[in-house]
N, C-alpha and C positions, 0 to 999 in steps of 0.2 A: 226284853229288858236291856237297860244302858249302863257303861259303865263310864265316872265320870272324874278325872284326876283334876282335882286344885293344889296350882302351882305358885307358891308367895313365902317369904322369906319370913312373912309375921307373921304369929301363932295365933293372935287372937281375930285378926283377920281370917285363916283359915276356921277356927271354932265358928263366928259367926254367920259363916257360909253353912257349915256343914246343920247346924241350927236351926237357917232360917229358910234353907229351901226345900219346897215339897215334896222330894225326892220322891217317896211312893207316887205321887199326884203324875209325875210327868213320866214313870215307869223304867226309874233307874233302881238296879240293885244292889250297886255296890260304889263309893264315893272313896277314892285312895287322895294323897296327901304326896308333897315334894316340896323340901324346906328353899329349896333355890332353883335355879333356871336349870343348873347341870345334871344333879341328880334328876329332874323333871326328863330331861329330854333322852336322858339315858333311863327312865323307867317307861316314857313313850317307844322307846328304840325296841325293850326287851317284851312289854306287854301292850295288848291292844284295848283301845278305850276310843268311846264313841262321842266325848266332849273334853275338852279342857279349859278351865277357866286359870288364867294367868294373870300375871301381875306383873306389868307393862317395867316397871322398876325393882331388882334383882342384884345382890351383888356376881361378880362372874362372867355369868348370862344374862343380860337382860332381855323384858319381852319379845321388846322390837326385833333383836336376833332370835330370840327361839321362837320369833311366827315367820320371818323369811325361813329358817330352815325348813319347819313344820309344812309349809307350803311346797318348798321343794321333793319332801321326807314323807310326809304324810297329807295329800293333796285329799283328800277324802275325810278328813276329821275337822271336826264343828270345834271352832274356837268363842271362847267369850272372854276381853280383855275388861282388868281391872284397874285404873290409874288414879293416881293421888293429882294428879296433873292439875289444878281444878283452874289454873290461870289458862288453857290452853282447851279452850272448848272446842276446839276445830278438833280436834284429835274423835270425837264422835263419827264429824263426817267422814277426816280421813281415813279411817280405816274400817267403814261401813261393808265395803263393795269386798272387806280381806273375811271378815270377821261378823259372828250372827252379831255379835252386840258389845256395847263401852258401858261398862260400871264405872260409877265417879265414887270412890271415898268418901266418908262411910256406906258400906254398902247399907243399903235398906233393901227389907222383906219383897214390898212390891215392885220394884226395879228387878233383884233379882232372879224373882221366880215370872218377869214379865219377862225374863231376858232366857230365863231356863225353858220356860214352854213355847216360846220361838224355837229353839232348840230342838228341842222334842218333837216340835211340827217339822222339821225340814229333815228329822230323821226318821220319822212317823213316810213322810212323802216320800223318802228314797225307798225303806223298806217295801211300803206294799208299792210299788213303781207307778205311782197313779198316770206318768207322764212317760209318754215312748219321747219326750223331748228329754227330761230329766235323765232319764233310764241311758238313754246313749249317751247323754253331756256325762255320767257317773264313770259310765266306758272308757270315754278319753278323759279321765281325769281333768277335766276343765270345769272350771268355775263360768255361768254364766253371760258374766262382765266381760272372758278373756274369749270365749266362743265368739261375742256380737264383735270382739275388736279383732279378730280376727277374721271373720268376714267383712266386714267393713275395709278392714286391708287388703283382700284380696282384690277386691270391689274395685280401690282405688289405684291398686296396680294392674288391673285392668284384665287377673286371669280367674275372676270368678266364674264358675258353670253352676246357673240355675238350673240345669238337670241332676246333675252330681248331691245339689244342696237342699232341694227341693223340699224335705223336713225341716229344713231350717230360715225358708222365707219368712214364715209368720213373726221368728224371734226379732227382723227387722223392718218388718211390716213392708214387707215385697209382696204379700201374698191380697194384697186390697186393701189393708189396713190403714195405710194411711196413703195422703193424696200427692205430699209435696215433699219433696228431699232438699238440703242441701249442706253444702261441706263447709267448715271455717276453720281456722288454723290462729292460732296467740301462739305469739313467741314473747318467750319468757328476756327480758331485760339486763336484767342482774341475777339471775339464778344463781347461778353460784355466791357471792352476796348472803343472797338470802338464807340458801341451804347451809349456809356456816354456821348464821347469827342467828337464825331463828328454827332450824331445825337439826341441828348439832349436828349437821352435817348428813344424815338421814338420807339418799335418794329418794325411795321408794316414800316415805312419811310426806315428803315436799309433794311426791307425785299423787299419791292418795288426797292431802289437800287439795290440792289445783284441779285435779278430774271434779272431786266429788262440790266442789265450790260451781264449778262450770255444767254439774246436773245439775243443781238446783234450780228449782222452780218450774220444774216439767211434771207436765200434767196428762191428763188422757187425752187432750186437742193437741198440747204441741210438744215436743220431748227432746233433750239433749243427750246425745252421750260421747264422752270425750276417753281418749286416753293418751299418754304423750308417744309422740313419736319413737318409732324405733331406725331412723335415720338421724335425726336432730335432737341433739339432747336438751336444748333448752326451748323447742317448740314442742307444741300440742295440739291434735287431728280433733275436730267438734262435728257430730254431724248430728243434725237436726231435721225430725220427721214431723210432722204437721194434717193432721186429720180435714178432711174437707175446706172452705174456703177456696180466694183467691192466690195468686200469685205473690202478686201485691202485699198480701196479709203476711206470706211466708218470708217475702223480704224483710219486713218493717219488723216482727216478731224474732228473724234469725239476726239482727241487729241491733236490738233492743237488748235483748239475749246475752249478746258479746259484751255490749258495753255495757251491762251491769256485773257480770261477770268479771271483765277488768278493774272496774271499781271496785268488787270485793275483795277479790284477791291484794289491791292497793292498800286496802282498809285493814283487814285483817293481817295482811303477811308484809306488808311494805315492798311486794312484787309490782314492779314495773314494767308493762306488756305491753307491745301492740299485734297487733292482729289485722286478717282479710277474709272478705267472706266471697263466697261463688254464689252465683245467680242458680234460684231453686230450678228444680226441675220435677218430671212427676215420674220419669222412669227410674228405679235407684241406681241401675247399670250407670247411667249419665252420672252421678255422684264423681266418678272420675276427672271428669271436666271440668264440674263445680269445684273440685278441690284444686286442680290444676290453677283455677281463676284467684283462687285463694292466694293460694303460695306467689302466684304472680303479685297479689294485690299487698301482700309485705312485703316482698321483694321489691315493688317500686317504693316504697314509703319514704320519703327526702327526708336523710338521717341529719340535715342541714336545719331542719325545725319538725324534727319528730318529738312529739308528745308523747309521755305516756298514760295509757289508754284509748290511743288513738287507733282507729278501728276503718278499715277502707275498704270499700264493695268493688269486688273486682267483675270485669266482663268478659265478651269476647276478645272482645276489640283492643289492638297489639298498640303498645305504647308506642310512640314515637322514639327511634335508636339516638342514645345522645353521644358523641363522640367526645368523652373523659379521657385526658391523656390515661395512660399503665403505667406502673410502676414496674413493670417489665424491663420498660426502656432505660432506665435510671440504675437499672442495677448492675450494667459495670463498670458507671462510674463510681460506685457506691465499694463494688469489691477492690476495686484501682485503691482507693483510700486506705480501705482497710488494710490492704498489701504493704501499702507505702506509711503503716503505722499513723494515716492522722485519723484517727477516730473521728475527734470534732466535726472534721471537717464531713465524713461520710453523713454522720448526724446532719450536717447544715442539709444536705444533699436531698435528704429523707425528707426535712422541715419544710423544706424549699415546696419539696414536690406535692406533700399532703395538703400545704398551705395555698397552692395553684386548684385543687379541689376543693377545698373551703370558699374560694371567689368564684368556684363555676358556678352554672344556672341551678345543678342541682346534683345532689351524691344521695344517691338510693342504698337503703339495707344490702340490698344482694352487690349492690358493687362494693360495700363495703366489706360484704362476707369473700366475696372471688378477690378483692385487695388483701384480705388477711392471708387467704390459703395460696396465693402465690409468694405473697411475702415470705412466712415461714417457708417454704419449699425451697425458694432460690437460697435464703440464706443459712438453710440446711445442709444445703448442695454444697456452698460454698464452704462452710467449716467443714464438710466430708473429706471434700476435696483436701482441705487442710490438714486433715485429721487435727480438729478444734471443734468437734461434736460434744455439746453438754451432756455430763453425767447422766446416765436415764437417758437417754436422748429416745424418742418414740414416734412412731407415725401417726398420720391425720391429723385433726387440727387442734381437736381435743386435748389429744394424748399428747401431741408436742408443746403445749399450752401448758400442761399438765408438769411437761417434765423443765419447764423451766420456772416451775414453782408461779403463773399465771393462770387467771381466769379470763373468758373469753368473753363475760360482760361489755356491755357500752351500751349506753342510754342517750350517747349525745354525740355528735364530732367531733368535739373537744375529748370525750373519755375513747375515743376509737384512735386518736392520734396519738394521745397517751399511750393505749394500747401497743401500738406499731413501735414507739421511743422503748418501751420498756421492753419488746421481744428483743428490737437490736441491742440494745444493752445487754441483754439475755446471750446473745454469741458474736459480739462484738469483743467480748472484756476475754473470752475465751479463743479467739481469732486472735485479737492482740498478743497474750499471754504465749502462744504456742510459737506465733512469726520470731515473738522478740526471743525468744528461746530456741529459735533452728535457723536464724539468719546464717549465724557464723559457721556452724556448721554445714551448712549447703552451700554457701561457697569456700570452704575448705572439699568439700567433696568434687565441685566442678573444678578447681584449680587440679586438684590430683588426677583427676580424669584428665586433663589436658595435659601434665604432665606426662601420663603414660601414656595418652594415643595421639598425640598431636600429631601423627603420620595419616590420622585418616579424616574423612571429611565432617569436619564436626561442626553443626550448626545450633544456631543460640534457640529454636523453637525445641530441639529434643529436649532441653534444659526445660524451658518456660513449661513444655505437658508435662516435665517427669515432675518438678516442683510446685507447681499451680502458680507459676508467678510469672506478670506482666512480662515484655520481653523490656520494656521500657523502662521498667521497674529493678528487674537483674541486675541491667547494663549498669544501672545508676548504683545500685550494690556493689557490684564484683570491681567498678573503678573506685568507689569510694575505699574498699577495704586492701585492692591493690594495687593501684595509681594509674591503672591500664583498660581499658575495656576489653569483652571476651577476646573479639576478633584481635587486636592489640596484640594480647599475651599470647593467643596461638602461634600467629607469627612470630613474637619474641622467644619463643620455645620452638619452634623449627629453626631460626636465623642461629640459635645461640649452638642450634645441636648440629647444624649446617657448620658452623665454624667448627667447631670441634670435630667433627668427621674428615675438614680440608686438610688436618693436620694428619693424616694416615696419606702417602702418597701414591701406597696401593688402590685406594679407592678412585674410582672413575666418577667424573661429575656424575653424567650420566646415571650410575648407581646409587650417588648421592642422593641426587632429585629424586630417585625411583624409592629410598629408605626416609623422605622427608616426606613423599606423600602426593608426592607432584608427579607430575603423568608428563608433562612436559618439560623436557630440560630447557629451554629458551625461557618457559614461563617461570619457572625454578631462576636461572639466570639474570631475568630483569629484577624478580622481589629480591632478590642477593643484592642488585646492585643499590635497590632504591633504599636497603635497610643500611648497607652498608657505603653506599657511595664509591662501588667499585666491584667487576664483576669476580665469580668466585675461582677461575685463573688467575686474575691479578692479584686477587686473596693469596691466593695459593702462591703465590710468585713471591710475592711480600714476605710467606714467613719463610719461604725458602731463602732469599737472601738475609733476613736476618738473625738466621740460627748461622751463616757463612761470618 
């Protein structure tokens, strides 16, 4: 017998459940109740129950939260959700592959008790173990969806052992099932976009849509199954197995496949995608290749007239290497600017350069993804160096995208160049704001250092590493604010403490030059003469006669 908690905030929603479903019929004996998500999840915490039906909207808790946790918490209990949602019929699919089944508002009798004895069957199935496959998936708490996507990954990082897994061929038909394999990859557009405006921001809901959209329409001849990347957050890994037939057929059907796929997701979610497919194969081991062909085949896609839905069959065969200047090279002139306060002009710099890649033959996805991530990086480095790091500041590309309040979308080279303007504004305004704020004090700090060591060998590069600033840059500072250049005022501060020391007549040149820093008295001697127009005996001679 099962015990089964309904969790929803309306009362007469709960009566109508407890009412209208067969309870005896599916061999449950006892049916408890929970007015909201928190008490719910704090009565799953403290008792055990072998179904829960929930109520997707909650004040508190809502569903969407107490089924991540519930999957985290309790990886082993049958969910059934119930939404008022009625504009949002995807929400079916999506949350198929989490969940036995979606109730739409008002619930009705036979929805219900067709959604209760699914239920009852797949706990019917664990209890007598009918499957030594079920039976171990039950073991490692895995859901069958996250078992195939993680063979499938290990497949395609290339450390899977068909000896080790050998119970587990059939689940991806390695075991003869099926004839022809192959891998495809959609990367998502505007994801972020979308997950704001259309799924209130939801990961996991965005990602249950996009899988469960991209299973559709697989059958016992040909079958999809997707799940998103756990490298790229805004792509998605498809792989595709296909029962007898040609080659040929595997192509045209794992293509066909994609781009109806992309079109639906276009339709239904205003998701903007393109994608690459790998050439079939019939070993699944080779699946690795094919996906490799894949990731290649978005990675060239000329983001110069990328479409979306646009969908490219990749092969073996190595593109031709096109030599697109770097933005590499442009970035110190870029940091020069910034040091020297003209922002504009750093900007013009950036414009300049992206605008030299708009007239080339072609700018592909992946150069523009290695343009973004060296970008953020260098000019990371360079507010580090500043200490002019944005609030949050965070690593990778995501997370630094993230912490400057961006999303990493582009659909176009106009929105990718955009892109690039608004991170440099992003530690540009923060570069500026910090320089204009320590100019004067860092050279109030080098003046005083010169002041008290001017005896020793002080060179203008110790200054430029200690403060991250051009040397070209300093010099034009430290004379602007003291009318002198470094070298300048060293010597004006030896020459001036050189005269004042000639005036003790206990002192020896000799000693002189030795307390001024000078190793040679002759070389000591000529700077005397050239500062002063007269050597420092004749100095010396000078105020002797006229204190006489």
């Amino acid at each position: 017998m099962y015990r089964v908690l309904i969790i929803d905030d309306e009362e007469p929603l709960r009566e109508a459940i407890q009412i209208l479903g067969d309870w005896e019929g599916i061999g449950v004996s006892e049916v408890l109740e929970a007015t909201d998500g928190k008490s719910g999840l704090e009565l799953l915490r403290r008792e055990r129950f072998d179904l829960v039906l929930v109520d997707m909207k909650m004040p508190e808790l809502g569903g969407a939260e107490l089924l991540q946790i519930a999957e985290q918490e309790f990886p082993e209990l049958l969910m059934i959700v119930i939404s008022g949602y009625n504009d949002f019929e995807y929400t079916r699919q999506a949350i198929r592959s989490k969940v036995v089944d979606y109730l739409l508002k008002p619930v009705n009798r036979t929805d219900l008790n067709l959604a209760l004895r699914k239920a009852a069957g797949v706990l019917d199935a664990k209890r007598k173990r009918e499957s030594e496959f079920i039976n171990r998936n039950i073991t490692l708490n895995m859901s069958l969806p996250k078992l195939k996507e993680k063979m499938y990954l290990s497949i395609l990082e290339r450390s899977f052992k068909p000896q080790s897994n050998e119970a587990f061929l059939p689940l991806i038909g390695a075991d003869g099932a099926a004839s022809h394999f192959a891998a495809g990859m959609l990367r998502m557009l505007n994801l972020e976009q979308v997950r704001r405006e259309r799924f209130h921001g939801d990961r996991d809901l965005l990602h249950f849509a996009v899988t469960n959209v991209m299973n559709e329409h697989s059958d016992r001849q040909f079958g999809a199954f997707s799940f998103a990347s756990p490298k790229e957050e805004r792509e998605f890994i498809a792989i595709f197995t296909m029962k007898d037939g040609y080659e040929q057929d595997a192509a045209f059907l794992t293509l066909h496949h994609m781009k109806r796929a992309a079109s639906t997701l276009k339709e239904l979610f205003g998701i903007a995608c393109a994608g690459g497919l790998g050439e079939p194969c019939r070993d699944p081991l080779a699946l690795a290749a094919s996906f490799e062909q894949a990731q290649a085949a978005v990675d060239n896609l000329d983001l110069l007239s990328l479409k979306s839905g646009q969908i490219a069959q990749g092969s073996g065969a190595q593109p031709a290497p096109r030599d697109n200047p770097s933005l590499t090279g442009r970035m110190p002139q870029i940091r020069s600017a910034l040091e020297s306060g003209n922002v504009n002009h750093a900007r013009s710099i950036l414009n300049e350069f992206t605008g030299s890649w708009q007239q080339s033959e072609g700018f592909t996805l992946g150069e523009a993804d290695r343009a973004l991530r060296i970008f953020l990086l260098q000019l990371s480095e360079i507010a580090a160096q500043l200490d002019a790091l944005p609030p949050q500041s965070s690593s990778g590309k995501d997370n630094a995208l993230q912490s400057l309040g961006l999303s990493g979308d582009f659909a176009s080279f106009g929105q990718f160049a955009a892109l690039l303007n608004d991170i440099f504004d992003g530690y540009a305004g923060g570069i500026s704001r910090k320089l204009s704020g320590d100019r004067s004090s860092v050279l109030e700090n080098i003046k005083a250092y010169i002041d008290n060591h001017y005896f020793e060998d002080i060179k203008i590069s110790n200054f430029t590493e200690q403060y991250f600033l051009s040397r070209e840059y300093l010099m034009k500072l430290f004379k602007g604010q003291y009318g002198y250049g470094i070298h300048e005022y060293v010597q004006k501060v030896r020459m001036d403490k050189a005269a004042a020391l000639l005036r003790d007549p206990a002192l020896k040149i000799q000693d002189i030059s030795e307390m001024l820093g000078y190793k040679d008295k002759n070389y000591f001697s000529k700077a005397f003469r050239n500062y002063y127009d007269c050597s420092p005996s004749e100095f010396r001679q000078q105020l002797e006669g006229g204190e006489k």
